[in-house]
N, C-alpha and C positions, 0 to 999 in steps of 0.2 A: 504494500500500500504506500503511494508515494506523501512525504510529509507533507505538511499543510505550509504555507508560506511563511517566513518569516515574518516580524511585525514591521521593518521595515521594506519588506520585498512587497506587502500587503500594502502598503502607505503610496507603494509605486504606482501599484496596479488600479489603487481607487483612487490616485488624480488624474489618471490616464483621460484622453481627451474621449469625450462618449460619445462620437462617432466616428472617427477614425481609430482610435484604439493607441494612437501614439504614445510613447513613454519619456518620463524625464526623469533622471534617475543618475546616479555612480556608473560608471563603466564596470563596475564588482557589480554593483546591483545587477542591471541591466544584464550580464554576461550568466547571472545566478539564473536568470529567470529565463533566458536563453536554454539554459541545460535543463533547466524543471520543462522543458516545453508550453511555456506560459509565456513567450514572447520571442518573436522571430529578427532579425537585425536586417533591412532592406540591401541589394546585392548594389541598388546605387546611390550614388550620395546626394546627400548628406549622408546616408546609411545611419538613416534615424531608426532606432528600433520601435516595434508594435505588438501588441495585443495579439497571440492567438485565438483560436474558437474557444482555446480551456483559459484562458487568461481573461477573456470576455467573462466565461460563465460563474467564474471566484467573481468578479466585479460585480457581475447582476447580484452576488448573492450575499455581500456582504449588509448585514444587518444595517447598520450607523450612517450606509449612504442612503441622502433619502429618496423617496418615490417621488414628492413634488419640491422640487426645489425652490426658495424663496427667491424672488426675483433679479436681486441682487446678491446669490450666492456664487455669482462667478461660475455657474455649472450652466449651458448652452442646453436647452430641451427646445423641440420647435414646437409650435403651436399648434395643438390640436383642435381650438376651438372652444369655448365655453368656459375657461378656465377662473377659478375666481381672482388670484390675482396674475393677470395677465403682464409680463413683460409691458414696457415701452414700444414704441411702433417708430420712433424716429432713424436717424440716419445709423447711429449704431448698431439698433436692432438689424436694421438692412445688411450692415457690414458682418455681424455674424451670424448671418442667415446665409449669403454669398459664401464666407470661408467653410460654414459648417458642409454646404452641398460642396463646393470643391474638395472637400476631402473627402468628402464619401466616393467621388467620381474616382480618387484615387486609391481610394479603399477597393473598391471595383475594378480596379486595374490591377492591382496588386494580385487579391485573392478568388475572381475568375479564373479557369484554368488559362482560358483564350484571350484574358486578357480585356475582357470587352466591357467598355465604360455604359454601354446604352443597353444593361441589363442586369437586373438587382443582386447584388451579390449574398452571401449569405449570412450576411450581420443581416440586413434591413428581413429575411424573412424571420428572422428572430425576433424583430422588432418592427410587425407589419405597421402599427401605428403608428411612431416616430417615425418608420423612416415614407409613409406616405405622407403626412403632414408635412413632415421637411419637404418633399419633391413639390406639395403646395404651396407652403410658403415661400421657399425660392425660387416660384415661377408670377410671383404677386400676386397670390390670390389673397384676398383678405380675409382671416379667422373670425369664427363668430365670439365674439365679447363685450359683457357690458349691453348699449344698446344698439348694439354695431350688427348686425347681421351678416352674415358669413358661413364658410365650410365647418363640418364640425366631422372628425375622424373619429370611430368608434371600431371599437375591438367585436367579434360578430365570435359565433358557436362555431363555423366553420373552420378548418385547417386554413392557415396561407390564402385568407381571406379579411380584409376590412370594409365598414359599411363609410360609407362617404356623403353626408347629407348637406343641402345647399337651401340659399331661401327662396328660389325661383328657377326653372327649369335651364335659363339661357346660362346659369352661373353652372348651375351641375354640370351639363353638357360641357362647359368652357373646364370644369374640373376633370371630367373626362378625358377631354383629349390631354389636358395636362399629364395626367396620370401615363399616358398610353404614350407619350413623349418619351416619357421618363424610364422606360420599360415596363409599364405595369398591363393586364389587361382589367380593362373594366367594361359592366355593363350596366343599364338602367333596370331597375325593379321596382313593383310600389308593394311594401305591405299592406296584410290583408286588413288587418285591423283599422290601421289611420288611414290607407292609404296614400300611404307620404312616396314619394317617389326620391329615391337612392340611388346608389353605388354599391356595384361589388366589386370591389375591386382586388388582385392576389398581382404577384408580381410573375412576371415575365419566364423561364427558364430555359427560350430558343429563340 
């Protein structure tokens, strides 16, 4: 059974950036977590090292990091819509909305077999919800919050599926093709009960 991580090797892994998986750390650290198979070193440079699949899964799992992060903790989540306290929407917001999608592009590059930036790799099916909201929000759509109406990303019963809800048909559709840009597929649906007309959306695999 391999040991559990050190408490500073553990310190690494949960400032790691949460969605590209990047590490900042001692070259001892870093090279530690390397041999545990908890973090890979990039073949070009910078030859910044990253988060593996198992270096991901200690990170989701550590108790003390939280689920919703305070707005100003310095920890980047995108916006799913509805949130109570939602981020800022100004130019900063924008600026890491921009860096968070460029590294997932690069994250997708990296851990593709092929290589391929225009097809979701497999952090984001881990994380149907982040990483569709992110491909949302980085394409300008606007989150619903407050009195603001907008997209709102929800977690669905199904496998490698999220529901996508909008306040008027032209925004959904316009979510749609967003989605479908960005490698995901999606389709329209209305449930039975409201009637409310959705998104199903799962990401791409060819």
């Amino acid at each position: 059974m391999t040991r559990p991580p050190t408490a500073a090797q553990r310190r690494v892994i949960e400032t790691a950036d949460p969605v590209t998986g990047r590490l900042r750390g001692t070259e001892t650290q870093l090279a530690a977590l390397v041999k545990r198979g908890l973090a890979f070193r990039h073949p070009r440079p910078p030859h910044d090292h990253f988060l593996t699949s198992a270096g991901h899964r200690i990170r989701e799992a550590v108790p003390e990091a939280p689920v919703r992060p305070a707005p100003d903790s310095g920890v980047f989540t995108a916006r799913v819509g509805g949130e109570e306290e939602p981020p800022g929407s100004g130019p900063a917001r924008r600026r890491e909305v921009h860096s968070a999608w460029q590294g997932l592009l690069e994250l997708r590059r990296m851990t593709n077999p092929d290589g391929a930036v225009d097809r979701p790799c497999g952090w984001e099916r881990t994380h149907l919800v982040r990483a569709a909201a992110l491909a949302l929000e980085a394409a300008g759509h606007r989150p619903a919050g407050g009195d603001t109406d907008g997209y709102r990303v929800r977690a669905t019963p199904q496998p490698e599926a999220v529901a996508v809800y909008a306040p008027d048909a032209r925004t959904l559709a316009d979510c749609a093709a967003t989605l479908e840009r960005a490698g995901w597929q999606a389709g329209e649906y209305t449930e039975p009960r409201t009637r409310a007309r959705y998104l199903l959306a799962s990401p791409r695999r060819v």
